[in-house]
DRENDREN-61238 format. One record per residue: x, y, z of N, C-alpha, C in turn; residue in one letter; residue number from 0; chain. Coordinates in steps of 0.02 Angstrom, whole numbers, plus 32768, in hexadecimal, padded with zeros to 4 digits. Each point is the difference from the previous one (the first is absolute). Example, Ala and Ser with C-alpha at 12.3 -4.5 7.8 and 13.67 -1.06 7.14 Angstrom:
residues 2
SITE  n.px  n.py  n.pz  ca.px  ca.py  ca.pz  c.px  c.py  c.pz  padren  rose  bake
SITE  8294  7EE4  8186   7FD3   803B   8000  802D  803C  8000       A     0     A
SITE  7FEE  8035  7FDC   802A   803B   8003  7FD9  8037  8025       S     1     A
***
This chain:
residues 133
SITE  n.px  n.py  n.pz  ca.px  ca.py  ca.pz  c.px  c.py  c.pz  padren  rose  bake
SITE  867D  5B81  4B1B   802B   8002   7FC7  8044  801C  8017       X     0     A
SITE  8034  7FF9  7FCC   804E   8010   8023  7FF5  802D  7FD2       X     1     A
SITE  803C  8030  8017   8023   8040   7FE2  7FFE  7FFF  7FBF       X     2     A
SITE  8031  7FC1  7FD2   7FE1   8019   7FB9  7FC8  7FF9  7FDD       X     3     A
SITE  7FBF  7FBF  8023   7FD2   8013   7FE5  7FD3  803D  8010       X     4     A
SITE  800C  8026  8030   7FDD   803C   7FFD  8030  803E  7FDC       X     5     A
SITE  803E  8000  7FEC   8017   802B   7FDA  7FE9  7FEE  7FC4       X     6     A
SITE  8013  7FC3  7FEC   7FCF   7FE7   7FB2  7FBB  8040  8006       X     7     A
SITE  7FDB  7FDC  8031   7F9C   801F   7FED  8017  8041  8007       X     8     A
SITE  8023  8025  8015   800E   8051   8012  8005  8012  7FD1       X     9     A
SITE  8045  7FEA  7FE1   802C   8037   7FD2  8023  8024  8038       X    10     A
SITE  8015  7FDC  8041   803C   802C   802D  802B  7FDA  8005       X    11     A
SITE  8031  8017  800F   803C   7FD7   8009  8016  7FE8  8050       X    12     A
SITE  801C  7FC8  7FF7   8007   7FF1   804A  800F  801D  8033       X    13     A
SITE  8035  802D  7FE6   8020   8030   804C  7FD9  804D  7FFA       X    14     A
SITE  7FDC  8007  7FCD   7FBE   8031   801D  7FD1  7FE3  8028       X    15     A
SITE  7FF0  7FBB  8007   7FD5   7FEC   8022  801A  7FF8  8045       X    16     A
SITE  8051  7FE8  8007   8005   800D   8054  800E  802C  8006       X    17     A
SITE  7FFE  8046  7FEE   8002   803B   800C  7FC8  801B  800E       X    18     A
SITE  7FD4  7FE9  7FE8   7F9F   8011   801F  7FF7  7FE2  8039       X    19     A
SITE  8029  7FCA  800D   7FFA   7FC3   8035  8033  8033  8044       X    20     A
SITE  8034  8021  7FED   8021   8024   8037  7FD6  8022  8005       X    21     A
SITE  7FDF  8051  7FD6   7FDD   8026   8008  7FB6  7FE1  8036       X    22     A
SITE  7FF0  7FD6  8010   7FC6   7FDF   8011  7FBC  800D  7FE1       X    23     A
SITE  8039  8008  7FAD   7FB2   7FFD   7FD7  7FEC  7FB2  7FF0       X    24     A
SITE  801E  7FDE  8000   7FED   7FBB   7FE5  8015  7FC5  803A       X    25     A
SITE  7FBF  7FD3  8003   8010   7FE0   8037  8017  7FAB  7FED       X    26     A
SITE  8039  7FDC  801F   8009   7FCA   7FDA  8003  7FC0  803A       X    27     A
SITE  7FF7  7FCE  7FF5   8007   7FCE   802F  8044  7FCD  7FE2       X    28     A
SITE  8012  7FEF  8051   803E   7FC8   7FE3  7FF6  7FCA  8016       X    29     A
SITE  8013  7FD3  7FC8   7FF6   7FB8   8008  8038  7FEC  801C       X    30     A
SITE  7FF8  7FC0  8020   8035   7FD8   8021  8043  7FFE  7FF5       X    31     A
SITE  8015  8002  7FA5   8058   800C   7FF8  7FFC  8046  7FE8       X    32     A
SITE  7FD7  8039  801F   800F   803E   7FFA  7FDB  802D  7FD5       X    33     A
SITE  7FF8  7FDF  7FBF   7FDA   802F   7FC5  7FCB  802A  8013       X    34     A
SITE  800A  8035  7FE7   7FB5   8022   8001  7FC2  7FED  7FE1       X    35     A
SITE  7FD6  8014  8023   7FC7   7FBA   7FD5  7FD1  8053  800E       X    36     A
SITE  7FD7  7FFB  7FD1   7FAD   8038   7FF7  7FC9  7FE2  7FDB       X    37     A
SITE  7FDD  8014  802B   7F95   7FE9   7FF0  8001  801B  7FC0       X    38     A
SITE  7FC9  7FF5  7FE5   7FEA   8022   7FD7  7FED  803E  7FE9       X    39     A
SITE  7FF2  8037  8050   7FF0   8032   7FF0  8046  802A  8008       X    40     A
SITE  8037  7FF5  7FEC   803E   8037   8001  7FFF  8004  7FC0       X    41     A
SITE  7FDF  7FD7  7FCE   7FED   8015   7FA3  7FE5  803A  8012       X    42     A
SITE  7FCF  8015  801B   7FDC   803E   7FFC  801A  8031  802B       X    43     A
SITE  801C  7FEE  803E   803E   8040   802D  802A  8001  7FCF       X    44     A
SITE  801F  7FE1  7FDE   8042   8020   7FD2  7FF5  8032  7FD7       X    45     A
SITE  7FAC  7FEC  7FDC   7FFA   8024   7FC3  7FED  8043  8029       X    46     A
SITE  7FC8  7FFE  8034   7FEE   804D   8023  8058  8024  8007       X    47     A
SITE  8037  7FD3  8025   8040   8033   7FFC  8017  802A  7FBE       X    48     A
SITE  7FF0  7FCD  7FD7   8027   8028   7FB6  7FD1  8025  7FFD       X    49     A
SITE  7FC2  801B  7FEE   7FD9   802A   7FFB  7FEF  8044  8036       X    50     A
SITE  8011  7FD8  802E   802E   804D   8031  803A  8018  8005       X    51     A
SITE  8028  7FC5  7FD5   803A   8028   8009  801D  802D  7FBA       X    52     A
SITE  7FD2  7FE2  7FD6   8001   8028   7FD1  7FD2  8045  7FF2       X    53     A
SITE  7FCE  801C  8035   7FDE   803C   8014  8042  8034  8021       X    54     A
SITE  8042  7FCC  801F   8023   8029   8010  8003  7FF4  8052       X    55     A
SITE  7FDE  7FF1  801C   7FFA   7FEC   8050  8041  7FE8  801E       X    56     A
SITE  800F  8010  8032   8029   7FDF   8029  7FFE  7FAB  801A       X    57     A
SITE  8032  7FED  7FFD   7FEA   7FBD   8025  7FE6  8004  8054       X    58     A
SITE  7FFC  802C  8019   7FE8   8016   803B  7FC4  8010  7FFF       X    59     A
SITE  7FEF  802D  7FD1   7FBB   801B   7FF9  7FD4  7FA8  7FD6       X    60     A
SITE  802B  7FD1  7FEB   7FCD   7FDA   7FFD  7FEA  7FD4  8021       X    61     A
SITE  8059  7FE9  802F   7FED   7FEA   802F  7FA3  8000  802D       X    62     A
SITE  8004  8041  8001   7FD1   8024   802D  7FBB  7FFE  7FD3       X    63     A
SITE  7FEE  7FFA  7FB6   7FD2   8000   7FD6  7FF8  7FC3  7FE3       X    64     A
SITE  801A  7FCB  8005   7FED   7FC2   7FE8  7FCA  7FE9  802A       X    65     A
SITE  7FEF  7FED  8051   7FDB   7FEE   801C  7FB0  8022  7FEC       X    66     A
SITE  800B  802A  7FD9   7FBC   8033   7FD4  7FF7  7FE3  7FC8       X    67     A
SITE  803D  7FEB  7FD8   7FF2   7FF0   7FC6  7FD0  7FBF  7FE4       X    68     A
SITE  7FEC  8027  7FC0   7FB3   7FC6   7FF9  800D  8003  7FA5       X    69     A
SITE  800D  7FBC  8002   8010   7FFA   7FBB  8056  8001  7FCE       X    70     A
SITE  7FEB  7FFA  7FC8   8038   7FE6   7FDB  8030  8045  7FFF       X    71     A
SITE  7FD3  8037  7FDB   8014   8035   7FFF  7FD9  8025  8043       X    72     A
SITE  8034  801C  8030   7FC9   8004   8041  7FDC  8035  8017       X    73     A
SITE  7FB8  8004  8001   7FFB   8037   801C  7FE6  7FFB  805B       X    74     A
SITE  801D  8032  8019   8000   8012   803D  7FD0  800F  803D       X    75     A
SITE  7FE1  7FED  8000   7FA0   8029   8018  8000  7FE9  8040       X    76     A
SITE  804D  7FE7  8031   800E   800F   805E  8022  8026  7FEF       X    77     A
SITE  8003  802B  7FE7   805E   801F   8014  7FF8  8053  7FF8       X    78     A
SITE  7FCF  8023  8011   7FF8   802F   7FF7  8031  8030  800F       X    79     A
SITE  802D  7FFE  8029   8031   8024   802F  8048  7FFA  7FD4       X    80     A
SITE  7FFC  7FC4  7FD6   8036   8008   7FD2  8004  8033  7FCF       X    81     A
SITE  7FC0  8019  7FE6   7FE6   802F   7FD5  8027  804B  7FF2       X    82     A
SITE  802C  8016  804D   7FFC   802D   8005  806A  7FE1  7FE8       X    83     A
SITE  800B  7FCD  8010   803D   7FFC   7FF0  800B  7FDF  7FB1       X    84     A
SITE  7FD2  7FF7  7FD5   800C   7FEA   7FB9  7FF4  8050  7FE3       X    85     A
SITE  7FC1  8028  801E   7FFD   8044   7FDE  804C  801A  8012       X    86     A
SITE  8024  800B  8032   8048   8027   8009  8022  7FD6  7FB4       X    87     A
SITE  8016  7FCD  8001   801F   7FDC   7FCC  7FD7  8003  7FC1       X    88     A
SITE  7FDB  8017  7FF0   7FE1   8012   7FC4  8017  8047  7FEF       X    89     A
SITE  8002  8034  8033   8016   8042   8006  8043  7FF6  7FEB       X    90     A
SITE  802C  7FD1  8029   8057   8014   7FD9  8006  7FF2  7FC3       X    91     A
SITE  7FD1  7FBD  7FE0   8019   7FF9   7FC7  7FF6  8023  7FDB       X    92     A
SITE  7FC1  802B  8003   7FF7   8049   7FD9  802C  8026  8003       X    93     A
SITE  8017  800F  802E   8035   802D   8017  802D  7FF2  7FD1       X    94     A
SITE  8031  7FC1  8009   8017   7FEC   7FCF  8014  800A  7FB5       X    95     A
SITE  7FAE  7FF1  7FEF   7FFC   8008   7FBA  8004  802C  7FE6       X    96     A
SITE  7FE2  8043  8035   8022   803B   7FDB  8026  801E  7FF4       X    97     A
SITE  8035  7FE0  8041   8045   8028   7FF5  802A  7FBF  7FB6       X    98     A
SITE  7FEE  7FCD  8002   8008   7FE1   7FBC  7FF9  802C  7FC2       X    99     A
SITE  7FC4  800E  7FEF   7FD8   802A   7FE5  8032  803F  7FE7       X   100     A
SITE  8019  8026  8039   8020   802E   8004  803E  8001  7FDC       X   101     A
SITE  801E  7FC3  8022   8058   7FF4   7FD7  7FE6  7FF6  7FB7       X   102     A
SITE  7FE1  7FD3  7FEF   7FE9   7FF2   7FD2  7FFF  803F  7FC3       X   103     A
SITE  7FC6  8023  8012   800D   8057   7FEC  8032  8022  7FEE       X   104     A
SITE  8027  7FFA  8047   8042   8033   7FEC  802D  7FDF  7FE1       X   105     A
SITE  7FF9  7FB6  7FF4   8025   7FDB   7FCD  8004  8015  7FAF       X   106     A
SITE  7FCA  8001  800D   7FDA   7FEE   7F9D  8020  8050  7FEE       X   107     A
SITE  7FFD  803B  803C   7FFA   803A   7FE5  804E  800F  7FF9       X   108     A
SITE  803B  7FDD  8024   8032   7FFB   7FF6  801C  7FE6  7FB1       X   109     A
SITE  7FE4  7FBE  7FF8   8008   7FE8   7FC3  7FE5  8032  7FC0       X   110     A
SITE  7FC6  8010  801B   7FE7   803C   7FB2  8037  802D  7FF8       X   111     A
SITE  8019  802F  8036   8027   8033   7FFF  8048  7FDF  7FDC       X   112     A
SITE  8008  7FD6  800A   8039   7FE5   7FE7  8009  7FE0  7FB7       X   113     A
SITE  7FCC  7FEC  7FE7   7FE6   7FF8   7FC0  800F  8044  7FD4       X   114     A
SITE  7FD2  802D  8011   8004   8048   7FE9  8038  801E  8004       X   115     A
SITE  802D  7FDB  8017   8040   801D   8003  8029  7FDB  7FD2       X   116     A
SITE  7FE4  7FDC  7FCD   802D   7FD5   7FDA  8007  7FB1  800F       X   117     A
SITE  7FE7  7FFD  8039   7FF5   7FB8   8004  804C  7FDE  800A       X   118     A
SITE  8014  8028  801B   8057   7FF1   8035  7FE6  7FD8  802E       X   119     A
SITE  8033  7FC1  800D   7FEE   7FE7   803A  8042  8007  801E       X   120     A
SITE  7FD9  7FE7  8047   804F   7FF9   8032  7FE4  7FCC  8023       X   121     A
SITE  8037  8003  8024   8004   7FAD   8035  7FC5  7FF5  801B       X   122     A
SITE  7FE5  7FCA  8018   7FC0   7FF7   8025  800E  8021  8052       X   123     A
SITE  7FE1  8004  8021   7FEC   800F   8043  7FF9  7FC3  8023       X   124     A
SITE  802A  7FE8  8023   7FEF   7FC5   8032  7FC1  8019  8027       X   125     A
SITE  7FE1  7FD9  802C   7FE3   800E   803D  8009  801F  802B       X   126     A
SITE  8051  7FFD  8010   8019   8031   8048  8013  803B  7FDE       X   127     A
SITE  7FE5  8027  7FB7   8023   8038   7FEA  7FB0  8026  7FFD       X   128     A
SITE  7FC4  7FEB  8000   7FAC   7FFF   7FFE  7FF8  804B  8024       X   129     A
SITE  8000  8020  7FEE   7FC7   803E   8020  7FCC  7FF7  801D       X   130     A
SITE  8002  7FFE  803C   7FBF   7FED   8028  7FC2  803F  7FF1       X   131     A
SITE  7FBC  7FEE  7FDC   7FDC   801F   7FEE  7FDA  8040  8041       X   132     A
***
């Protein structure tokens, strides 16, 4: 199949797909005046990418975890050694969330105090004016 009928069955768009194709997540063949042409099974490599890449994974780290992957939504059961690099990336996003968490906090508690004060406002706070929590 060519490029847009596998963006059609995806739901990806074409130049995410040669971007999986640089990454050497997705493998494509070319026909005689050039087109990229794919089997049938890059329906199911595309969908395993979006579903890792929406866990958050690197295109590197899937590089390296697709040849494991088994299934639509994939689970992993060669890849034991990756384990120890999805737990680190599970750790930051926690990390993350708490310092989210945090601004979040000293937000709301800004806004109360300021309420109780009559409910004056003043200018917003861009991003580069942010109190780092």
């Amino acid at each position: 199949m060519r490029i847009g009928e596998l963006s059609h069955r995806t739901g990806v768009h074409s130049h995410q797909l040669r971007y999986y194709e640089s990454q050497g997540l997705l493998e494509a063949d070319r026909t005689s005046n050039g087109y990229r042409s794919y089997d049938e099974s890059a329906v199911l490599r595309v969908r395993q990418i979006r579903h890792l890449l929406g866990a958050g994974l690197s295109s590197e780290d899937i590089a390296y975890l697709l040849p494991c992957a088994v299934g639509e939504v994939p689970t992993l059961p060669g890849c034991p050694e990756m384990l120890a690099s999805m737990r680190s990336r599970l750790q930051r996003l926690d990390d993350q969330m708490k310092r989210l968490a945090q601004s979040r906090d000293a937000l709301a508690v800004y806004i109360a105090a300021a309420e109780r004060m009559g409910g004056k406002t003043y200018p917003p706070l861009d991003d580069t004016e942010a109190v780092p929590a």
